[in-house]
N, C-alpha and C positions, 0 to 999 in steps of 0.2 A: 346412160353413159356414166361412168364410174373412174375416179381416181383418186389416188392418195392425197396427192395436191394438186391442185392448178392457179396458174399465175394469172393475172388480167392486165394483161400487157406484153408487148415482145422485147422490150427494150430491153438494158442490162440487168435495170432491176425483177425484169419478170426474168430472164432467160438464168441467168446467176444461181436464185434459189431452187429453178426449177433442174440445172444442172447440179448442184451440192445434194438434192435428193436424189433425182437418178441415180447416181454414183454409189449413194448407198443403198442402192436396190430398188425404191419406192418408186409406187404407176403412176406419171406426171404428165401435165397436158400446160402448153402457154396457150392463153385464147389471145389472140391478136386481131382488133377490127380491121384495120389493112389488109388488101388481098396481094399486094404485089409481091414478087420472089425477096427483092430487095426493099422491103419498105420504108418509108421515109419515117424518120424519128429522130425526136432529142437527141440520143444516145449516138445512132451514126452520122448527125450535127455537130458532135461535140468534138473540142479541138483533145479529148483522150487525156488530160492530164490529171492525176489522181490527186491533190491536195487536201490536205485540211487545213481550213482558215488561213490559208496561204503556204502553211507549212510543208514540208516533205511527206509525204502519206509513213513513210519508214522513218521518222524522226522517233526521237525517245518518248515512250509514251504519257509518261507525266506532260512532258512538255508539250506536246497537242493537246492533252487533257484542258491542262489551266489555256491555253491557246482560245477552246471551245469555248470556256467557261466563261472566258475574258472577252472573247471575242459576241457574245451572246447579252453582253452584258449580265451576265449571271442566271440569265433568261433559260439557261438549255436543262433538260433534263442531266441530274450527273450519272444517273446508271447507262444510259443510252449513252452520252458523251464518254465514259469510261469505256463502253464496248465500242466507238470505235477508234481511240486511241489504242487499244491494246490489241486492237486486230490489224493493226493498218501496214505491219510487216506479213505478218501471216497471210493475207487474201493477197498480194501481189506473188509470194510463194507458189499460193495456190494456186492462181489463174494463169501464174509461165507455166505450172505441168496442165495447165488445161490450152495450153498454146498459145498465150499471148506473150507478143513481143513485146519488152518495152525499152526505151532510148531513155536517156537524161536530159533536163533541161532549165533553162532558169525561169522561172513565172513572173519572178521581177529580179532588177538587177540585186537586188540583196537576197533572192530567194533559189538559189541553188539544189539543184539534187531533185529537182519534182521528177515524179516515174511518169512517162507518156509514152502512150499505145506509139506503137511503131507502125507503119512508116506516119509520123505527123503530116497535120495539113502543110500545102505549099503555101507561101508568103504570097496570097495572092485574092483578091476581092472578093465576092459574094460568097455562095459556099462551095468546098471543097472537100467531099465526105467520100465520093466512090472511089474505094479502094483505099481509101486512106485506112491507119490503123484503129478506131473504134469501127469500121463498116468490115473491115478482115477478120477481127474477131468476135462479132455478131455474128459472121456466115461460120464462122468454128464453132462458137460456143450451140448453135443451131444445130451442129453436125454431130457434135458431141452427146446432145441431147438424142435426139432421134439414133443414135448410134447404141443408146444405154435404152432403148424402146420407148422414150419418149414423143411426143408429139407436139406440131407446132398446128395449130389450127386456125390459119389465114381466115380473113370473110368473117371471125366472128364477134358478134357484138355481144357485150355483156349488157344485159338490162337493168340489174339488182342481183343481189346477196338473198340465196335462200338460207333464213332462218329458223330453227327449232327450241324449243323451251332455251331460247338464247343463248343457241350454239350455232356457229355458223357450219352448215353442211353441205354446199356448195353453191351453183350459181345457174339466174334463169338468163337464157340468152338466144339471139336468133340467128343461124347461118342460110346465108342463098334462102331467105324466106320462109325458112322451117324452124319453127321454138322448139329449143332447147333444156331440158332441166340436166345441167351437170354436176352429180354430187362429187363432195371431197372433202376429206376428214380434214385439209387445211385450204386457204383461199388468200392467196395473196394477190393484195392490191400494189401494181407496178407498173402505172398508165400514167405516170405523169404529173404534173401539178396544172395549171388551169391559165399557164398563159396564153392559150388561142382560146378562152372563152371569155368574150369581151361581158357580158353578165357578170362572172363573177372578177372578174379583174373592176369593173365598177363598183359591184359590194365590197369586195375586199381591199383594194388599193385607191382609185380615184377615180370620181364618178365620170371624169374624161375618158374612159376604155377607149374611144373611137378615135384619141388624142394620141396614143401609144402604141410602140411598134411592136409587135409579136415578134420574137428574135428565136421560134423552136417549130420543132416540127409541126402538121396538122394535129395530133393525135390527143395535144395534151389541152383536153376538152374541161379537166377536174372532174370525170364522171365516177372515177373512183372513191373519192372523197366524199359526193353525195351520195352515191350508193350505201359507205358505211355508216354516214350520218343516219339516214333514213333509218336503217337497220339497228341503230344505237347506241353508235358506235362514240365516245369524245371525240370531238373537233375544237381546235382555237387557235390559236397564236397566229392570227392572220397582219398583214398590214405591211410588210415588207416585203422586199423581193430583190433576185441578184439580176445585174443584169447592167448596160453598158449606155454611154452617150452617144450619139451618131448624129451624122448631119441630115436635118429635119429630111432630106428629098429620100431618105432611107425610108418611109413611109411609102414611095412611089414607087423607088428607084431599087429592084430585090440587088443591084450590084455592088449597093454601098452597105449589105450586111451580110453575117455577122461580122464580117470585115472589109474597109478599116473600121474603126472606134476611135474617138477622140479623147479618150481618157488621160493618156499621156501627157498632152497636149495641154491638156483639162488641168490638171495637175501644177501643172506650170504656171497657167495664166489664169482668166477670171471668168467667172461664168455671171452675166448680170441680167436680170430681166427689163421687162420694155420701161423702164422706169429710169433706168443708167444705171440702179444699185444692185451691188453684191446680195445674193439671198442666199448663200450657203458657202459650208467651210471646203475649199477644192482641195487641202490636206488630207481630208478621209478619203480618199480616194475615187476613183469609177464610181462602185455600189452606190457607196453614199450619194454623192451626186446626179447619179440616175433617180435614186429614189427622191431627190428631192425636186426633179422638176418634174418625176410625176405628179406631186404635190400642190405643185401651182396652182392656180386658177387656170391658167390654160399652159399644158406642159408641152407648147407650139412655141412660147411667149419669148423662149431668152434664146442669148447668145452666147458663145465661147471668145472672149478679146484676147489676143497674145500680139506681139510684137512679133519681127522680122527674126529678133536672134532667137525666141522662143522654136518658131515656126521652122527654121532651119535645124535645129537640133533635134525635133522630134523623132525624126528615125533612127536617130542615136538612142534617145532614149523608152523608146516602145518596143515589148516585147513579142509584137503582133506584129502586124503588118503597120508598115508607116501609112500614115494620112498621109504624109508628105511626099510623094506630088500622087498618090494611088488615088484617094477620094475625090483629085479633078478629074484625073484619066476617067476613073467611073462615071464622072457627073455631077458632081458635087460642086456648088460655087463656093470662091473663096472671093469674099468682100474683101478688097487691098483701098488703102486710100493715106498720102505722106504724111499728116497729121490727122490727131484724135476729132475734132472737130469735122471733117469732111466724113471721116468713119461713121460718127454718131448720124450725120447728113444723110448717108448711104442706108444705115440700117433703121433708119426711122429712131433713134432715142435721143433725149436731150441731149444738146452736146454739153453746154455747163456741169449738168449732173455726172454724165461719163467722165469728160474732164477731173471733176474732183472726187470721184469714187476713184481715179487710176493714182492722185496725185496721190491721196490717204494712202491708197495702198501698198504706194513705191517708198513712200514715206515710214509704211510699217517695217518694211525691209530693210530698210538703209538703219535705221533703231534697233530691228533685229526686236518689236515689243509690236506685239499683235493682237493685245489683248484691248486698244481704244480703238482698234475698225468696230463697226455696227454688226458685224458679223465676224467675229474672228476668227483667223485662220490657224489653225494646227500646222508642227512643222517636221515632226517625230519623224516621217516615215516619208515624205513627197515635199522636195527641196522648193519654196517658189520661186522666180524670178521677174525683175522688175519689169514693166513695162513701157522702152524706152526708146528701142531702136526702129527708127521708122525704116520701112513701111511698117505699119501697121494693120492688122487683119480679125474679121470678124468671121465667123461661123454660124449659121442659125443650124438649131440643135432640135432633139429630139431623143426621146429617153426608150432603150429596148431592153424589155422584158422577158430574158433566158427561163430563168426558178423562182416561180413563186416559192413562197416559205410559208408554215403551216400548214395543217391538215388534218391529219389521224392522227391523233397522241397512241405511242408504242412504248413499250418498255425494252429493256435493254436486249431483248431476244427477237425485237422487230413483232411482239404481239400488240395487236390492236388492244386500246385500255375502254372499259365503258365509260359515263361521266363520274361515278362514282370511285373509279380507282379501279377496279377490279379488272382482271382479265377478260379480252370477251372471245370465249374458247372458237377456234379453229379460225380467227380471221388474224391477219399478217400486213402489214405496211410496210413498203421498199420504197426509200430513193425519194424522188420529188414530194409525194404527197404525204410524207409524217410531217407530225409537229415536234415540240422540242428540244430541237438543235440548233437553228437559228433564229435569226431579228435582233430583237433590241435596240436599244438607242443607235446606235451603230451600222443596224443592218447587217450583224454579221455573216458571212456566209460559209460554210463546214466543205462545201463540194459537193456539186452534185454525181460526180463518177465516184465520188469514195461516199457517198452516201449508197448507191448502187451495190457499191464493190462489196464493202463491208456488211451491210446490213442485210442484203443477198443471199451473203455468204452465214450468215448467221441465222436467220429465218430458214433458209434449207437442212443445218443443221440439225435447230431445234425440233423442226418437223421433223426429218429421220430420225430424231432420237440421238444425234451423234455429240458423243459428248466434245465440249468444248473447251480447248487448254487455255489454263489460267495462266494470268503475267506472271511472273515471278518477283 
C-alpha cells in the first residue's frame, strides 16, 4: 500500500493537510484508530473557535506575531510563530471554499471578532459536539477528501514510523488484525497531544495523573509523539498545558464538563488550598490557574471562595455557559454558609487563616497595591472583586486538561526537526503534538483549532510542492 502522504490521525490536523494535498492532485490516506462513522475526537469536542493567544485568528499579523512571542514568554519558535500569524487570514479563506461556515464571536469580553465554526455549541453542560459546527465540517472536509480520491482508513492503528537511512518512508500499522506496511514520501503526525494518557501526563506535568481530569476525546493517547521520538525525531518543551477549572465531582460527574468551567468565577474571587492561603495569581487567568493546581501536592486539595455578588454576576460575566445555577442543575455542590468562619467550618480549612487571607485580600483592593499579598495578584486583564457580601460560597475544584503543550519540535513548514537542528526528511507535525509555540511562564496557549488550521494548511502545501504566498 502506497501514498504520497498519509496523516495519523482523523481530526483537523490529519484531515486539513491531507485535504490541501489532494487538491493538488497527490495519493493521500488518513489512518484513523477509531472505527466509528462519526468518531469521537478533540477536534469535534471542540467548542470550533479559531484564536491565537486570545486574538482574532484574522487579526494583523505583526500583532499575533509579538501576541505569540509575548504570550510564550519568548519561549515559541519565531519561524513557526511567523507562519502562523501570517497565515491565519489565509486558511479561514481557504477552509469557507472548502465549506466551512463560520459565525463571529467574543472569546472574552474584550476579545471581539474570533471566527467559530457554525452552527456553535448550545449553552448547555456536558458535551455538545453532534452536529455542531467543528463535527459538520469533519464530515465535509472527509467528503472532500474522498471526493479528490482520497481515503479515510477507520480501524487503523499506527504502531511506528518506518525509517530509511533517516528519511521517513511511511508507516507500520495493523487493521481488523492484519499488519500493515504503508509507505509515503510524507507522514504526518495529527493524533493528538497526550491528555488521555495518564503516564505521560505524570512524566510531563504532575505525578498526580490520577488527580486530573481528562477534558478531550479517547484518542489523544501521545502515540504520536513517541513514535517520532523513538525514530529520532526532537522532542521537548514539555510541562504546561491548556485547559480549565471545574468542580472537583467533574472527575465523576461526565455532566459538569467540558462545560460549565469556573474560570470566570475563578477570576473574580480566590482560589486557596487546604491551608486557608492563596497559592496562585487568579489575574492570569483559567490556563494559568488550572496549571497551577495541577501543581499542588494533591490538585484535589483547593477551593474556589467568591461572595454572593461575585456568585450572581458570573453569568454576566462568562463567555461559556454560566456555573450559575447550571453546575447545581448538573450536580455540582455549592458550599453556602452567612459568614467566613462557618464556610471555613463546612470545607474543612482554618477558619483564622481563611479569615485573614480574605481580610489581606479585600484590603489589597480597596489600596488598589497587590504587590504585599504573599502571592500577588495581577489586575491587567481579569478585574477582582472583594469579598464581602454574604452569603458566602465555596467550590471544591479540580483542574481539566484539554492541550498538552510540547512534542515534535517543527519548523515553520510543520517539518519534523531532528535533535540536532536539521530536518528530518518526509515526517510532519500538526496541531497538538508540536513543540515551540507554547508554555512559558505564563502557560501561554496559541489555539489548538488554529494550530490545526494553519499548520495543516501548510504542511499539505509544502508536501504538494505548492508554493506559499508571502505577507506583504
Amino acid at each position: 500500500m502506497q501514498f504520497d502522504m498519509v496523516s495519523v490521525g482523523g481530526g483537523f490536523s490529519g484531515l486539513i493537510p491531507a485535504c490541501r494535498a489532494a487538491e493538488a492532485g497527490l495519493s493521500v490516506a488518513v489512518l484513523e484508530a477509531r472505527s466509528e462513522g462519526r468518531y469521537p475526537c478533540s477536534s469535534r469536542y471542540s467548542t470550533g473557535v479559531a484564536n491565537v493567544m486570545g486574538l482574532p485568528i484574522m487579526a494583523e499579523p505583526d500583532r499575533l506575531f509579538r501576541a505569540i512571542m509575548d504570550g510564550s514568554g519568548e519561549n515559541a519558535h519565531p519561524g513557526v510563530a511567523r507562519a502562523i500569524a501570517e497565515n491565519g487570514k489565509r486558511v479561514i479563506e481557504w477552509l469557507s471554499q472548502q465549506g466551512a461556515t463560520f459565525t463571529q464571536r467574543a472569546l472574552h469580553h474584550d476579545q471581539s471578532g474570533q471566527q467559530v465554526l457554525a452552527p456553535p455549541r448550545r449553552a448547555t453542560v456536558g458535551l455538545d459536539w453532534e452536529d455542531r459546527g467543528p463535527d459538520l465540517f469533519m464530515q465535509r472536509l472527509e467528503k472532500n477528501l474522498t471526493d479528490r480520491g482520497g481515503a479515510v482508513m477507520r480501524g487503523t492503528n499506527v504502531e511506528a514510523l518506518a525509517v530509511k537511512d533517516g528519511v521517513c518512508v511511511g508507516v507500520e500499522a495493523t487493521r481488523d488484525g492484519e499488519e500493515l506496511r504503508i509507505a509515503a514520501k510524507a507522514v504526518v503526525i495529527a493524533d493528538g497531544g497526550f491528555a488521555a494518557n495518564r503516564e505521560m501526563i505524570a512524566q510531563y506535568i504532575t505525578p498526580n495523573a490520577d488527580r486530573v481530569l481528562c477534558r478531550v476525546g479517547p484518542g489523544a493517547k501521545g502515540d504520536g509523539i513517541r513514535m517520532a521520538e523513538r525514530a529520532g525525531a526532537a522532542i521537548g518543551r514539555f510541562g504546561a498545558f491548556y485547559g480549565h477549572i471545574h468542580h472537583r465531582d467533574a472527575m465523576t460527574n461526565a455532566r459538569l464538563w467540558p462545560y460549565p468551567h469556573l474560570d470566570a468565577a475563578a477570576e473574580c474571587g480566590i482560589l486557596v488550598g487546604p491551608d486557608g492561603h492563596r497559592f496562585t495569581d487568579e489575574g492570569r487567568g483559567g490556563v494559568c490557574m488550572a496549571n497551577a493546581l495541577a501543581h499542588l501536592s494533591d490538585p484535589l486539595s483547593a477551593v474556589l471562595i467568591v461572595d454572593d455578588a461575585i456568585w450572581k454576576q458570573e453569568p454576566a460575566i462568562t463567555t461559556t455557559v454560566p456555573a450559575n445555577p447550571t453546575m447545581m442543575e448538573a450536580g455540582g455542590k455549592l458550599t453556602t454558609a452567612p459568614d467566613i468562619a462557618t464556610l471555613a467550618g463546612e470545607i474543612g480549612v482554618p477558619a483564622k487563616v481563611l479569615a485573614q487571607t480574605i481580610v489581606e485580600y479585600n484590603e489589597a483592593i480597596a489600596s488598589n497595591d497587590f504587590t504585599r499579598l504573599t502571592v500577588p495578584r495581577s489586575v491587567r486583564r481579569h478585574k477582582p472583586m472583594p469579598i464581602l457580601t454574604p452569603p458566602f460560597h465555596a467550590i471544591p475544584l479540580c483542574t481539566g486538561v484539554t492541550g498538552t503543550m510540547g512534542g515534535i519540535v517543527i519548523n515553520e513548514h510543520a517539518q519534523a526537526l531532528k535533535p540536532d537542528g536539521s530536518v528530518f526528511p518526509g515526517l510532519y507535525a500538526v496541531g497538538t503534538p508540536v513543540a515551540g509555540l507554547e508554555g512559558g511562564p505564563r502557560a501561554g496557549y496559541v489555539g489548538g483549532i488554529s494550530k490545526s488550521f494553519v499548520l495543516g494548511l501548510l504542511a499539505g502545501e509544502h508536501i504538494a510542492g505548492v508554493p506559499i504566498p508571502k505577507f506583504a
